[in-house]
N, C-alpha and C positions, 0 to 999 in steps of 0.2 A: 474419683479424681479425674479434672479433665487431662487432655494429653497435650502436647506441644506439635505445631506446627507452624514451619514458614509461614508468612504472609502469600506471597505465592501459592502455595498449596493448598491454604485456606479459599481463596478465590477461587484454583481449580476444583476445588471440591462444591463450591457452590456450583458452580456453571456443569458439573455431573449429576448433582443433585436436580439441578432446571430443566435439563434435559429427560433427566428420568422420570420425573414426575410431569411433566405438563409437554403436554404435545403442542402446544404451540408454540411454544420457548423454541428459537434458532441463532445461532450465532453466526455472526459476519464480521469480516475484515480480511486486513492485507495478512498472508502467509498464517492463518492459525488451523488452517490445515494439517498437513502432514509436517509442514515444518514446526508447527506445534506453537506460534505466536515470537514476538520477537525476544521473550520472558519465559517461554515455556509453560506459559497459563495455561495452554489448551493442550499441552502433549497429549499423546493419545486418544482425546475425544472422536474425534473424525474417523477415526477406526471403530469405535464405541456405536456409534451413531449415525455415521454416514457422512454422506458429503451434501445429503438435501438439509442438515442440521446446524451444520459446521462449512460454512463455506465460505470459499476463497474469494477474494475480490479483487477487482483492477484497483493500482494504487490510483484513488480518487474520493477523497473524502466525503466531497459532497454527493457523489453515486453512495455510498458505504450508507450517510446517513438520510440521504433520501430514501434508498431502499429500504429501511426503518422504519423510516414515515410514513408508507404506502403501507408495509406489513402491518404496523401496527393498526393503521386505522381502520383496515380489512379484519380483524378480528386474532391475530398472532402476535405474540410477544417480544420484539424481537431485542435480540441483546447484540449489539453491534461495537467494532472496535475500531476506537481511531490510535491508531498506534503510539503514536507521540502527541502530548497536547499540544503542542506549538499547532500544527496543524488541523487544528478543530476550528481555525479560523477559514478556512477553506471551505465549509459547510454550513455558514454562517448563515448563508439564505434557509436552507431546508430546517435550520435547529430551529432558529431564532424566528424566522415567520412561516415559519411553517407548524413548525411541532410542536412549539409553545403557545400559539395562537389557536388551532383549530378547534381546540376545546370547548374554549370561547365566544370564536366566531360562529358557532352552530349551537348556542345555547345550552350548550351541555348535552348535547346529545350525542357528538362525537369526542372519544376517548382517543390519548394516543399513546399506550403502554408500551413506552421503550424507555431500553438503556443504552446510553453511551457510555462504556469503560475507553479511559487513556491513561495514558501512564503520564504523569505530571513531574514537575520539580528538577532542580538542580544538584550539582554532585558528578556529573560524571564527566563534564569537558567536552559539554558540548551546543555551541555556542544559539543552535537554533532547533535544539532537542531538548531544553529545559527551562522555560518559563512557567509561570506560576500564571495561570487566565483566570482563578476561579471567579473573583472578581466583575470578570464581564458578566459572566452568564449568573451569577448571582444577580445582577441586574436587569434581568429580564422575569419581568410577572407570568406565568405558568412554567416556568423550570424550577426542580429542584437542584442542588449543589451538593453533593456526599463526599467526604475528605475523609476515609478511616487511617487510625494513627496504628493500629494492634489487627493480627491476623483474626478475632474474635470475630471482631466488628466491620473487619471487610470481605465476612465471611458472612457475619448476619445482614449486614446494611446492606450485601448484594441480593440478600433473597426478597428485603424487602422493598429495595427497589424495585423490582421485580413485578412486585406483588402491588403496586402503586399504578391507577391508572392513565395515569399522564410521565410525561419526559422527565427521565433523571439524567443529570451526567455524573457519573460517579469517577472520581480522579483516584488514580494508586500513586504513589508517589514512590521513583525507578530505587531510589535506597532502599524502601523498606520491605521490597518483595524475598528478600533475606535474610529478614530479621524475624526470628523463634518469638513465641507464646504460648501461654496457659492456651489450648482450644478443645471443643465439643463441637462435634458434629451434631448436624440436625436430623430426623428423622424424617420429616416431610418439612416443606417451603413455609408450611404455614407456621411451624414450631420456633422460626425465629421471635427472639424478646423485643430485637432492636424494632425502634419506632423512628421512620425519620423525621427530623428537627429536633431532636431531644438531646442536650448535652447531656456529659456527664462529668461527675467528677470523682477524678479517677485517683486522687490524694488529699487528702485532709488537711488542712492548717488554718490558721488563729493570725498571721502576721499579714501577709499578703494574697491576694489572687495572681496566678498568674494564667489568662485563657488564651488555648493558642488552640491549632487540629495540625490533623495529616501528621507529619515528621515534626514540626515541631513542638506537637503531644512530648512526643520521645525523649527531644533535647530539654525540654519545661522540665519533665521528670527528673530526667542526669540534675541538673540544673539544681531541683530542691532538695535533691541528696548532700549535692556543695555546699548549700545555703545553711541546711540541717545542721552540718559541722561547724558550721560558723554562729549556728543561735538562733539561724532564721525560720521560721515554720510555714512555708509554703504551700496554699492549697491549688493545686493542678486541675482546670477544668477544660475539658475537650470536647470542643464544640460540636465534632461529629460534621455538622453537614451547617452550611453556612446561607444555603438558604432552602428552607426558614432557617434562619436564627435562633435559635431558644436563645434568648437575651435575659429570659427571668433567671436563670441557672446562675447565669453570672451576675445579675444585682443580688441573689442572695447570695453569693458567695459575698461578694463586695459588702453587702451590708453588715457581715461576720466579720471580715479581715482588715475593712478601712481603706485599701490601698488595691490597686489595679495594675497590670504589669500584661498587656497585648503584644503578641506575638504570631507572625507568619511570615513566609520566605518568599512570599510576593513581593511586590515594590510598597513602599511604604506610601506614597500618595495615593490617593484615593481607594484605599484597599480595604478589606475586610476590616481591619483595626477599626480602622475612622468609624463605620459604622457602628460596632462593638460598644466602643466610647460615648459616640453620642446616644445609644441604647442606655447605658448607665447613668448618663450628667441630665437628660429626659427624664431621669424617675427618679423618684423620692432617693433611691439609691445615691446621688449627691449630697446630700447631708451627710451620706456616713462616712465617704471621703478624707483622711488626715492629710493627703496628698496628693498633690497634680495625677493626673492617672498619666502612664508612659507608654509609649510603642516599641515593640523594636521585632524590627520587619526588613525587608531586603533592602539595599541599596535601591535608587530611582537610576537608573543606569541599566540598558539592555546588557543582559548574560553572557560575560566575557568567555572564552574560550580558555585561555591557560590559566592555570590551576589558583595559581596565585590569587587572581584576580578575581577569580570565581568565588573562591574562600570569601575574600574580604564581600564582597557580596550581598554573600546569604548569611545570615545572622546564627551564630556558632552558639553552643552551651555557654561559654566565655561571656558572650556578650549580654546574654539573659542572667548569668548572675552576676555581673557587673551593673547592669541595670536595676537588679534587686534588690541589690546593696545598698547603690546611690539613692530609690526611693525609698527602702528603710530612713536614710537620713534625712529626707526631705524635710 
């Protein structure tokens, strides 16, 4: 039987695991040294492993993730941290034409095996500490996009990020690093199952889809428990990682359920949904359609600071089965 672990402690355990197996694996960022990260992802490691393993950097995102870039394309793996995603836009030169390009631009001869972990998303009150960017960098051709919703799979999708020759950014989002799950430790790096761009679906049903990742996995689930008591049979599919897309995951779902129900706590224009959507109304998956397919995604309004505001915001359990309900009737 697996055991239960935080999200949090899933992640430190992978990043124990990278460290101990593979000598090229090193982690950077602000304070995850001795202060142990600003989550306590890295307690301990820097003791474990040193300071040439685990080390501290000047607050400056684009030194953090240049330094990455250089590592990586020297032959090291490097797993670097930008502490809040708001400020992953600060490094936008070295991500974006640098680390996503060079692959590319050398015919494939140059690799550039890094990760970027930030901690993503809204919930804590704070006005320029919680945006949702996956969206941009889902738009850039050689980046991957990782969002895990469950300590499993931000346990596995970080080994095999890892394990990926080219740039991931992989987002935790600040709610769910304590939140408890079913988990299994891996034995070596390579024993991870997870595949990136593979959704999954992680709840069965017959009446609707409803595909969302990251945290609102979580709330989609609460959600088809409400719905259940009400008659509805909700099937829950979690994208996992948004780019690539597994888009086919979701037309079979859709082509079982009829109906489509998009979700994330990003902003609603031009965000992962849109995309989602026209993946589905693109393929045959249209005909099985009984109803409009719906979104329900963040407010288009920058991330208020008091709470109130915040709430109304980001799209609540409330709002996804209210939303589920309304396209039942459709």
């Amino acid at each position: 039987m697996p055991e239960t672990s935080s999200y949090a402690k899933a992640v430190g355990a992978a990043l124990r695991l990278l460290l101990t197996e593979d000598p090229r694996v090193f982690l950077a960022g602000e304070d995850i040294g001795i202060y142990g990260g600003a989550f306590g992802i890295t307690d301990g490691l820097v003791q474990e492993f040193g300071e040439d393993r685990v080390r501290d950097t000047p607050i400056s995102e684009e030194v953090i993730v240049g330094l990455g870039v250089g590592a990586a394309i020297t032959g090291l793996r490097p797993v670097v941290e930008v502490q809040f995603f708001d400020f992953i836009v600060n490094a936008m030169d070295p991500l974006v034409n640098q680390a996503a390009k060079l692959h590319f631009m050398y015919g494939g001869h140059v690799d550039v095996p890094m990760v970027v972990r930030a901690a993503g998303g809204g919930g804590t009150g704070a006005a320029q500490h919680s945006q949702s960017l996956e969206a941009w960098f889902a738009h850039v051709p050689g980046l991957k996009v990782v969002l895990p919703a469950t300590p499993q799979d931000a346990h596995d999708l970080l080994l095999a990020s890892v394990l990926d020759p080219n740039p991931v950014v992989f987002v935790e989002h600040k709610l769910l690093y304590k939140t408890e799950g079913p988990f299994e430790s891996r034995a070596r790096i390579a024993d991870t199952p997870a595949r990136i761009g593979e959704a999954k679906v992680v709840r069965h049903g017959t009446d609707l889809t409803i595909a969302a990742y990251s945290i609102m996995t979580v709330k989609a689930l609460e959600a088809a428990k409400r719905l259940a008591d009400a008659g509805i049979d909700a099937e829950v599919v979690d994208l996992r990682t948004v780019r690539p897309l597994d888009i086919e995951t979701v037309r079979g779902s859709v082509r079982k359920t009829g109906r489509l129900l998009v979700g994330h706590e990003a902003p609603t224009a031009v965000g992962v949904g849109a995309e989602v959507v026209a993946g589905v109304v693109e393929s045959d998956a249209l005909d099985y359609l009984l109803a409009p397919v719906r979104r329900v995604c963040g407010r288009d309004n920058p991330m208020p600071y008091a709470k109130e505001l915040e709430r109304a915001t980001i799209p609540q359990v409330d709002d996804i089965e209210r939303s589920a309900k309304e396209l039942m009737n459709a």
